[in-house]
C-alpha angles and dihedrals in degrees: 000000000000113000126212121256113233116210120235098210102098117170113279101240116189141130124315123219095257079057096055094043095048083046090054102049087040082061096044094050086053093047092051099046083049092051091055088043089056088047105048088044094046089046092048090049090043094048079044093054104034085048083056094056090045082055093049102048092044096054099044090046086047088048094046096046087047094048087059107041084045091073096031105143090029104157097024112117084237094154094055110121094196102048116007115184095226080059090071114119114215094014118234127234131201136190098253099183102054078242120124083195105073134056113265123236138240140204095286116128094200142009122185110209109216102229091209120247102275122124117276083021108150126180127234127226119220120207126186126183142147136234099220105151089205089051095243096296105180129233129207108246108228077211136328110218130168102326089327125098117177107205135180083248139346092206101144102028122088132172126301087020112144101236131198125222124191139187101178104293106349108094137188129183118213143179114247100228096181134335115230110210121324092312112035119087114181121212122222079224133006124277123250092226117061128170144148094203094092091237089113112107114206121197123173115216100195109220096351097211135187107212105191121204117201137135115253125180086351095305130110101249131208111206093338092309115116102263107164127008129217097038107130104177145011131198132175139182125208104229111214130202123210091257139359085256094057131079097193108106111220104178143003121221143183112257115237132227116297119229090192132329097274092044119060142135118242109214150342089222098061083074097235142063106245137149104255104248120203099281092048087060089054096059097065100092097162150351131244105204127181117204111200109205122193136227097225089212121104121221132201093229136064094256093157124053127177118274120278102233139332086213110051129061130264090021117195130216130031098347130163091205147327097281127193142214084267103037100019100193113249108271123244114227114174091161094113084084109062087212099051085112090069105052117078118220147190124222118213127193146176151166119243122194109215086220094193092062095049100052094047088054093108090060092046094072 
């Protein structure tokens, strides 16, 4: 039986040219919504992460302005009840640095520095302590006479020391040159007080260093060296208490201008322009200080406006605090860069007891 021969040329099927094209677009709008899928996911990382830096930054500046105003006064015989140091009137200053060329310094623990009101202005925050390894304990001085005290022990003072004397309430800060023995202590110049009635009162301070806290070129900045980037802005308030002898803070106020370091007004609150006397000083038992830390990223939107109000409750914006009538809170302003609306920040704050103060408050009556 004959079979029949099939033949092998069947017809050639494949895509026409309306296929290719519908398969085409099909695959660009799945590239694209991938694409924005990869963008909005990548955004969203990058505003994480950058929001984690802004954290990080904020909380190790915070913690390194703290750690220093926490030991403000260190040094000073703050707890002598026959002759505290906060008790001085006028307060005497030294050049602490061996430098001419810059200010000396005084017995203040702490200064805050008003930045202004322009915009971008930032305060600085002034600590001054000292690295006496006896804590400033103070000795009795048998007489004080020229550049020569003679003391029961000098146990706690060496050469080149800044050292307090004290006479009640008249006060004079010195540089130690050289100790004789185990009771003479020799002055680079001669004190101010002298005396041989043993009513002289002689503390050594140790290194008595001002340690400054401001923002420069958006970081955080430790005696003018880059400490921590990405801080924007600082702001602190003085809080005062009713009386030196009183803890109880009662208000907290901007700082003013400061004409040097021994000179300054306390406060616009206060309702007048004065020179802080003694007493005035006293008052200030602790800082409130907002650091305000920035997302480097920048973002296409406004995502940041400026804070509501430093006077009403529950503010919105880029706010140090909830402020009041009484305290309003500093004001943030970030407009000196025409792009500040499209950074996102984070504002960190926090209350430091200036805890040298506080325990000398029996002797600030």
């Amino acid at each position: 039986m004959s079979h029949p021969i099939l033949s092998r040329n069947h017809p050639q099927h494949g895509f026409t040219m309306i296929e290719l094209l519908v398969g085409m677009v099909i695959a660009m709008l799945a590239t694209v919504i991938i694409m924005q899928v990869y963008e909005t996911f990548e955004g969203q990382k990058r505003t994480t992460t950058g929001g984690a830096d802004a954290q990080t930054n904020g909380s190790v500046a915070l913690y390194n302005i703290q750690r220093d105003v926490a030991g403000a006064g260190y040094g000073l015989p703050l707890l002598s009840t026959s002759h505290p140091a906060l008790l001085c009137d006028p307060i005497p200053t030294i050049d602490h640095d061996n430098n001419a060329g810059t200010p000396e310094i005084g017995m203040y623990p702490l200064l805050l520095l008003d930045g202004g009101v322009a915009p971008g202005a930032s305060d600085t925050i002034l600590v001054t302590y000292g690295d006496t390894a006896t804590g400033g304990v103070p000795v009795v001085a048998d007489s004080v006479v020229g550049t020569a005290a003679v003391v029961k022990n000098n146990l706690g003072c060496k050469a080149n020391d800044i050292a307090l004397l004290t006479k009640g309430a008249t006060c004079d800060l010195e540089r130690v040159a050289s100790l004789t023995g185990t009771t003479g202590i020799t002055f680079l110049n001669a004190p101010t007080i002298n005396s041989t009635a043993q009513d002289v009162s002689i503390a050594c301070l140790g290194a008595w260093t001002e340690i400054s806290y401001s923002v420069v070129n958006n970081a955080l900045s430790r005696n003018g060296s880059p400490l921590v980037a990405g801080i924007v802005n600082i702001q602190a308030q003085y809080g005062l208490s009713a009386s030196p002898s009183s803890n109880a803070i009662i208000r907290w106020v901007d700082p003013v201008d400061i004409a040097g370091l021994e000179d300054y007004s306390l406060t616009k609150a206060l309702n007048t322009v004065v020179t802080p006397s003694r007493d005035d000083r006293n008052r200030i038992k602790a800082i409130r200080v907002a650091v305000v830390a920035r997302n480097g990223l920048w973002d296409k939107d406004v995502v940041s406006t400026a804070c509501s109000s430093t006077t009403a409750p529950n503010p919105t914006g880029i706010c140090a605090w909830e402020g009041d009538p009484l305290s309003p809170a500093p004001a943030i302003d970030l407009s000196n860069d025409p792009e500040w609306q499209h950074y996102r920040y984070r504002v960190f704050e926090v209350i430091i007891p200036l805890r040298n103060v506080i325990w000398s408050f029996n002797t600030l009556s």
